[in-house]
N, C-alpha and C positions, 0 to 999 in steps of 0.2 A: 504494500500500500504506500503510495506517494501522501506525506505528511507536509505540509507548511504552515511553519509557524511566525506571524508578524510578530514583532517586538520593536514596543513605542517606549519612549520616555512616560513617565506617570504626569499626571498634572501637577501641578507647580512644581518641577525637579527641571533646573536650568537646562536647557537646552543650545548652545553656542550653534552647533552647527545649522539649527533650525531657524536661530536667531539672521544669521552670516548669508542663508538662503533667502529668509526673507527681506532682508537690507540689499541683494543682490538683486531680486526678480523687479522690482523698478525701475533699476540703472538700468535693467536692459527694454526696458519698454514695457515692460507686463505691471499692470493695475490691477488693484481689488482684492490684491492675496493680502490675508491674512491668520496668525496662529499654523505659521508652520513649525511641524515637527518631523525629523530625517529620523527613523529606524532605519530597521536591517528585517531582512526576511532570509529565513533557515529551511532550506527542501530538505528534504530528505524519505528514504525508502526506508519503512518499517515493518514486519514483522508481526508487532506484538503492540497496535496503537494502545493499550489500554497503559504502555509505559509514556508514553507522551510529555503528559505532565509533570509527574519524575524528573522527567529529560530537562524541562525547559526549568523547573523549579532547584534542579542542583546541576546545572552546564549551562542552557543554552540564553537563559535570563537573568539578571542579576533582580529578585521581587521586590531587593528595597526599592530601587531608583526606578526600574523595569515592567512594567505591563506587559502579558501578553497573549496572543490571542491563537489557537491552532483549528485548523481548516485542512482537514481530510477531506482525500479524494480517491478513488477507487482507481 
């Protein structure tokens, strides 16, 4: 099973790179964006999805700073 897992900043936990994107998309001609936030997304093929959460609660997220959201697909 093909597993993808989003992982966002949490709300109020600084965000620079989101910050850096949104002071950029202006300079270059793009209006109207606002509250962006850069994660990362984790593919991966599993086996046994019922470890998923496991996975992303001690590897693939860190839960203090970390949100995250997983999306199985067959």
């Amino acid at each position: 099973m093909r597993a993808r897992v989003l992982i966002r900043p949490k709300a109020g936990i600084l965000d620079p790179q989101g910050q850096a994107v949104e002071r950029a998309l202006p300079a270059l001609g793009f209006s109207g964006v606002a509250n962006v936030h850069v994660g990362r997304l984790v593919e991966l093929d599993v086996q046994d999805s019922t470890q998923l959460e496991a996975m992303c609660e001690r590897l693939l997220a860190n839960p203090l700073v970390e949100d995250y959201e997983i999306i199985e697909s067959a």
